[in-house]
Each structure stands twice: as C-alpha cells, then as structure tokens.
C-alpha atoms as one frame of an Amber mdcrd trajectory, in Angstrom:
protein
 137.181  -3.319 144.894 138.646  -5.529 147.466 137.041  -9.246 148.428 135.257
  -7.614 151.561 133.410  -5.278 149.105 132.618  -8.114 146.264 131.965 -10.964
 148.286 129.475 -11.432 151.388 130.601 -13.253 154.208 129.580 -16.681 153.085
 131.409 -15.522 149.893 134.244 -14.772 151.665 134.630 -18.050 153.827 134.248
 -19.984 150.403 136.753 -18.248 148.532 139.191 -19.173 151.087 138.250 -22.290
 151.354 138.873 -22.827 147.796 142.235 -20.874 148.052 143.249 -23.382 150.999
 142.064 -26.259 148.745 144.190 -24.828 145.850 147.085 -24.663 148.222 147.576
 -27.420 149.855 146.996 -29.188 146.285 150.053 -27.516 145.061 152.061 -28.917
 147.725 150.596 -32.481 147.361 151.567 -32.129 143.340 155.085 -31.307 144.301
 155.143 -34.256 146.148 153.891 -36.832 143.874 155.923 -35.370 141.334 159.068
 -36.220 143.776 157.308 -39.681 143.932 156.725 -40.356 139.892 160.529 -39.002
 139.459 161.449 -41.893 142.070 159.583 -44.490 140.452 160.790 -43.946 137.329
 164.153 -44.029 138.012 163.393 -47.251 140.663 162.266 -48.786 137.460 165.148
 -48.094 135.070 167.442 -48.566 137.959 169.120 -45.218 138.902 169.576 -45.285
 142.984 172.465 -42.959 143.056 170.083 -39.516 142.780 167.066 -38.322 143.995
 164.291 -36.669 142.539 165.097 -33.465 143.961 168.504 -33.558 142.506 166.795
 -34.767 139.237 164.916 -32.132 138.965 168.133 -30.035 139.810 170.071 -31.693
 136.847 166.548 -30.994 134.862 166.444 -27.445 135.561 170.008 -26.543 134.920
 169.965 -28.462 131.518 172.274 -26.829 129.188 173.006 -24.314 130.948 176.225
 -22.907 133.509 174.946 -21.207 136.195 175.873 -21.031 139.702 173.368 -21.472
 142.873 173.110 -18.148 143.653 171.559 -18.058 139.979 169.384 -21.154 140.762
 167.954 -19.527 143.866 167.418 -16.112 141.852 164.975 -17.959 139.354 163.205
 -19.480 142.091 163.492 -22.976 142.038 165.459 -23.565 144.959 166.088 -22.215
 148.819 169.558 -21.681 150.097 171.360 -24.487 151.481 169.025 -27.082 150.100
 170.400 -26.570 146.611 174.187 -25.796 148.203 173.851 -29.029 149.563 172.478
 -30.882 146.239 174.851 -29.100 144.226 178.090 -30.324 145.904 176.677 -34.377
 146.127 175.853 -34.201 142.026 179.585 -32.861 141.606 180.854 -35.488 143.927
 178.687 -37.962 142.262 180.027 -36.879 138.690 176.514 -35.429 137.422 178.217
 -31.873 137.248 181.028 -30.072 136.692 182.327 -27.275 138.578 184.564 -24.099
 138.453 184.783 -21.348 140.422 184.055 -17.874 138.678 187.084 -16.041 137.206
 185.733 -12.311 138.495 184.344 -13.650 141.624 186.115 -16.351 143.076 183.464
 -17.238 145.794 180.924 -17.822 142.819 181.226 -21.315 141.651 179.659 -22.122
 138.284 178.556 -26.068 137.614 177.483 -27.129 134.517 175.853 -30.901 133.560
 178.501 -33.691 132.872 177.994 -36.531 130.418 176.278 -38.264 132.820 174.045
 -35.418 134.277 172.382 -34.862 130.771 171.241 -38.452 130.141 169.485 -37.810
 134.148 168.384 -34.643 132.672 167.230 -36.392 129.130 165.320 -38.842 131.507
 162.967 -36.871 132.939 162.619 -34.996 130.096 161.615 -38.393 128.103 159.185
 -39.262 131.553 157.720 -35.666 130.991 157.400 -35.922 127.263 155.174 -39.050
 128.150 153.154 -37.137 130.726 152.327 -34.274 128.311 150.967 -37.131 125.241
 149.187 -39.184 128.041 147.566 -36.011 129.366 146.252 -35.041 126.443 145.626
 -38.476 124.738 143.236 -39.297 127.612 141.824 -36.095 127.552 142.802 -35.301
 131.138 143.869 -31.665 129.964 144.075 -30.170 126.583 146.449 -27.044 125.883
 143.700 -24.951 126.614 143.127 -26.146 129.833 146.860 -25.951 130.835 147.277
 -22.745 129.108 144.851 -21.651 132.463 146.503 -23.352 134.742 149.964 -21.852
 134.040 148.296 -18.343 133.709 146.784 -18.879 136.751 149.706 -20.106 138.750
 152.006 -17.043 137.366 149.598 -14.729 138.719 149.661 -16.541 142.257 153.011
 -16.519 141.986 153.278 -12.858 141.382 151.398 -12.264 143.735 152.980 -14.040
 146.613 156.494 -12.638 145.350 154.757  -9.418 145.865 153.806  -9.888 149.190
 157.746 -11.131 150.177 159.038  -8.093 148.788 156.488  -5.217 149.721 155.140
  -6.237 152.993 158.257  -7.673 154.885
C-alpha cells in the first residue's frame, strides 16, 4: 500500500511536512554537533583541528584504513576527507603508508597524538550519553528508536542512490 492509498490528501501534506521537519533537523544536529566538538576543544585549548577532522580522528580510532574505506562506510564524501586526511598527517595526528598491493591506496592510521583527539571526544561523548539520560532527556529506549529509525531512513535513501540513478 503506498502513502497515496493510506493517507488522504491532508494526510499526505502532513506526513511531508513532518518528513521535511525531520530533515532539516538532522542537518541542524550535524551542525551543533560540529559546534559542541569546537567548544570543547576551545575550552581545553586545542586550535590546531577542527571538528570535522575530530570526528575524522574519532571515526578511524584504532583502526588502518584508507579513504577510499572511509568513504565506503559512509562517513565522508570524496575530496572532503582527501583533503582532511593529508592536513591530520601533516599536522602529526596520523600516520601514513601507502598500500603494499596497491600503491595508489594509502593507509593512515592514528598517531600518539591523534588518539588522545580521538579519546577526547570520546570522554565529551561519554558525558553526553550520562547527562542524557541523568536528566531524563532520552532513556535507551528512546534512543534505541531513534537509531532504528534513522537506519531505516538511511536504507532507504541508499536505496534510492543506487536503484533509481
């Protein structure tokens, strides 16, 4: 049954409505996530990165991958993380090496000082998670949704990039 079927028209113009809502707040999150990332590290004192790197260094971890692995998983768009990539490795956040069987491939991999950026956020995240819940802003139930939620949007939408173009 498709939403023309279920819904009347008024149905219709609400549900999108409320999809357009739910969109555009997922884009404002992003953003103030960029912002609390910023803050933090404004308050402890670390200029030299931004939060998109952070989140970069965050994301990587403990892991080695390469950007062509990094843009596989979805967390980052072509020369965007190219560009990233190269200033944490000049900036001695990362190491890297090109690949042995492809030697286009390179493979980076957090330095010293990239995990203590890395164990930052995690420590500003940790905090997030206890204050949620402390305050009773969102309990795991609650969250539980909004993940399962977001994964189907976001199966969805990947979906729609690789069936319909």
């Amino acid at each position: 049954m498709s939403i023309h079927s279920s819904l009347g028209r008024a149905g219709q113009a609400s549900f999108m409505m409320t999809y357009l809502d739910a969109l555009s707040l997922v884009e404002r999150l992003h953003r103030l996530l960029l912002d609390v990332i910023k803050d933090e590290f404004e308050r402890v004192g670390v200029l030299q990165i931004n939060a998109v790197q952070a989140l970069l260094l965050f994301n990587i971890g403990d892991n080695e991958v390469t950007a062509g692995e990094l843009k596989t998983r979805g967390y980052y768009q072509g020369s965007n993380v190219s560009y990233n990539l190269k200033k944490l490795v000049e900036a001695g956040y990362m190491h890297h090496q090109r690949c042995e069987i492809d030697r286009r491939a390179v493979r980076v991999k957090l330095t010293d000082k990239g995990r203590e950026i890395r164990d930052l956020v995690e420590g500003l995240f940790a905090r997030h998670a206890e204050g949620l819940e402390a305050k009773g802003v969102l309990g795991p139930d609650g969250l539980e949704d909004i993940t399962h939620a977001l994964r189907r949007m976001e199966r969805y939408w990947t979906d729609q990039i690789r069936y319909i173009y």
